[in-house]
N, C-alpha and C positions, 0 to 999 in steps of 0.2 A: 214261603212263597217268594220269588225271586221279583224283582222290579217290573218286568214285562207281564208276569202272569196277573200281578197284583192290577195294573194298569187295563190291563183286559176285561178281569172280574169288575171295576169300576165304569168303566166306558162300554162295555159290552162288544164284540165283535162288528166289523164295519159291514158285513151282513143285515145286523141289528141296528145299526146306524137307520143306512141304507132306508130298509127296511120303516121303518118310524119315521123317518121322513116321509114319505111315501104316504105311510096312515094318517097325517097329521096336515098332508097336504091342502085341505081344503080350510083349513085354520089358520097356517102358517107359512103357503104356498107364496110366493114373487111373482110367480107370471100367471096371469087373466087370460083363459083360452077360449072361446065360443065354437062351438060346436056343432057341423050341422044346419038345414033350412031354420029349425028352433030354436037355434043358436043358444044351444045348451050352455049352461056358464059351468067354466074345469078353473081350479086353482094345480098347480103343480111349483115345481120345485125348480128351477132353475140348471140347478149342479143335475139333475136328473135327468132334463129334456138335454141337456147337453152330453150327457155322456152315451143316450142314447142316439142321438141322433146328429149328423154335420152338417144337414139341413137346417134344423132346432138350433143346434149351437150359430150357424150363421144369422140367423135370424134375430137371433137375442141379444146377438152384438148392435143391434139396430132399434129395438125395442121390447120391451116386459109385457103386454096385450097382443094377442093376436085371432082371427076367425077364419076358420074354415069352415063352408059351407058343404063342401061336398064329401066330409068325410064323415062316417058314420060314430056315432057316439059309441055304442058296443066296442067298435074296432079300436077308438083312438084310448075308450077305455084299455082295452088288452093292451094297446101300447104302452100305456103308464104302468102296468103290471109286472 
């Protein structure tokens, strides 16, 4: 097995990364989201809300907690998805 294969088998594909971050967000997430009238509490990832979005990534140059009220939990769920 060659250097890069072996380094793949260890680390797992950036998929997998990705991915596991994602699941482990609520444990080991950086930014505090509130959610909604009930102001749902989200933990997410930072490198995540950033790469999904240029809004997000502006945002978090500014600060780590944020709430939206008027966005629905379901929806902002699928967005972390």
């Amino acid at each position: 097995m060659g250097d890069s294969d072996e380094h793949k088998h260890i680390l797992g594909s950036l998929t997998d990364c990705v991915r596991k971050m994602y699941e482990t967000r609520q444990e080991h997430g950086d930014v505090k989201i509130k959610i909604g009238k009930s102001e749902k509490k989200f933990k997410a990832h930072s490198f995540i809300l950033r790469s999904r979005s240029k809004v997000f990534s502006s945002m978090l140059d500014e600060e780590d907690r944020m709430t939206f009220k008027d966005i629905n939990e379901d929806t902002f769920k699928q967005f972390l998805e």
